[in-house]
C-alpha positions in Angstrom: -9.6 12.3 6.8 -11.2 8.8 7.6 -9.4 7.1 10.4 -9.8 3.2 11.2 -10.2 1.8 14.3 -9.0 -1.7 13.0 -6.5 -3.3 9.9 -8.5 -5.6 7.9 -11.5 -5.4 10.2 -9.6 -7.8 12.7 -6.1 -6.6 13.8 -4.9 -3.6 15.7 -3.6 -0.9 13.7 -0.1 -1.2 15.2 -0.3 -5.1 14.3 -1.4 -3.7 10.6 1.5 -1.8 10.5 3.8 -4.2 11.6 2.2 -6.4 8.7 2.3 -4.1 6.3 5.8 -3.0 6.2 6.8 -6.5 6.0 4.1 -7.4 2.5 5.1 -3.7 1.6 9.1 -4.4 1.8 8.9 -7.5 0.0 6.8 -6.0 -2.7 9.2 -3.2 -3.5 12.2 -6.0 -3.7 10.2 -7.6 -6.5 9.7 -4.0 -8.0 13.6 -3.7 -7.8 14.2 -7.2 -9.6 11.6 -6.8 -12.1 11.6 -3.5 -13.2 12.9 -2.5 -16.7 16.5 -1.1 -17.3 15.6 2.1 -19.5 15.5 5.0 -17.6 11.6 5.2 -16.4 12.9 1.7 -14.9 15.9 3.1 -13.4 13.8 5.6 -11.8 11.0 3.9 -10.5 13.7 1.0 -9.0 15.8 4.5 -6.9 12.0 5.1 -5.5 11.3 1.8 -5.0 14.9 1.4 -2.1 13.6 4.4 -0.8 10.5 3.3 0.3 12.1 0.3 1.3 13.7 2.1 3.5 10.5 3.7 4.4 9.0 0.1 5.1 11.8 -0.6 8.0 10.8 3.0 9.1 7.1 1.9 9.7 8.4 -1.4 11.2 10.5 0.6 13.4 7.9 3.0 14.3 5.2 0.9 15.0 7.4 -1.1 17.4 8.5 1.9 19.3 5.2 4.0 18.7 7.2 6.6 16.7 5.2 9.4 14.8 8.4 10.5 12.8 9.2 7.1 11.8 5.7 6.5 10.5 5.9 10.2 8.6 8.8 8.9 7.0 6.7 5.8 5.7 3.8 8.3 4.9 5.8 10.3 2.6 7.9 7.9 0.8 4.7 5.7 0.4 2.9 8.7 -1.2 5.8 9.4 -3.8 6.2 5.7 -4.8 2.6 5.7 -5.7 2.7 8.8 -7.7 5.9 7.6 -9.3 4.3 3.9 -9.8 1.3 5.7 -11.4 3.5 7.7 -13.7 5.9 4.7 -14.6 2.9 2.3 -15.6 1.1 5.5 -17.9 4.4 5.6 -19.6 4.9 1.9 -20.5 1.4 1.9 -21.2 2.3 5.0 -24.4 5.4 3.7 -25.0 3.6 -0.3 -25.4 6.4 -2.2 -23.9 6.5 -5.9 -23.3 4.2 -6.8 -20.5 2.7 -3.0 -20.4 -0.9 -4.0 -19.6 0.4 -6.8 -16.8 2.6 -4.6 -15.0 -0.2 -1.8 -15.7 -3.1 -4.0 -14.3 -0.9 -5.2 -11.2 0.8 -1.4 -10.6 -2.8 -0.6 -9.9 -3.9 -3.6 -7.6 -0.6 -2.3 -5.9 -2.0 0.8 -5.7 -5.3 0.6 -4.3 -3.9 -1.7 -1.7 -1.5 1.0 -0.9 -4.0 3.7 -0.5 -5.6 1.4 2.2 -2.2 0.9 3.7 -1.5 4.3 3.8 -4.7 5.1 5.8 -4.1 2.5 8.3 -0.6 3.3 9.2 -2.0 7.5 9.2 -5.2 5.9 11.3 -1.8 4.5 13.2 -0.3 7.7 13.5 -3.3 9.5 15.1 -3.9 7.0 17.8 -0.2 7.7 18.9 -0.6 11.7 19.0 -3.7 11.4 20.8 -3.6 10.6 24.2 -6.9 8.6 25.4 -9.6 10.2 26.9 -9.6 10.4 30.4 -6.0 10.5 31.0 -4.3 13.6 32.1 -1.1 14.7 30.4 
């Protein structure tokens, strides 16, 4: 699995994180207002709180240098993309207003989560492994 040394080739990983879950959270709220009401919407907005909840995880455990905390982020991030990927297919068959926008952005979302998600597991790690030359 790659691991990074660095968030955006200029911050720490835990400052990444920190980052992250804040532009991550504030995403997801927009995914909450704007999302549609049939029931693909309804689902995608219940995944959407949860990885809210996820995001105040990863703020939470990168403050306090918590591995479970950022598992929790790990996972939900993970399902909200595979659910975000299976949402935007379905608006794209089903050609609903706005299909291609919210297809087109879904997948910007995406590919800025899967860097997201290997910086906060680059995150993870650097917690579990102690430096080198210290004794345990």
């Amino acid at each position: 699995m790659w691991r990074l040394q660095k968030c955006c080739c200029f911050l720490g990983l835990r400052k990444g994180c920190i980052l992250i879950a804040i532009l991550d959270f504030f995403t997801n709220v927009l995914v909450l207002n704007f999302a549609e009401t049939k029931f693909i919407g309804h689902i995608e907005q219940a995944v959407a709180i949860c990885h809210c909840i996820g995001c105040l995880f990863l703020l939470g455990g990168a403050l306090i240098k918590s591995t479970v905390l950022l598992m929790f982020f790990l996972i939900t991030s993970l399902t909200n993309y595979i659910i975000l990927s299976v949402y935007c297919v379905t608006i794209l068959i089903w050609h609903q207003k706005y299909a291609k926008l919210t297809a087109t952005l879904s997948t910007v979302y995406v590919c800025f989560g899967v860097y997201f998600w290997i910086v906060v597991y680059s995150f993870l790690i650097q917690i579990r492994t102690p430096p080198v030359g210290h004794e345990v």
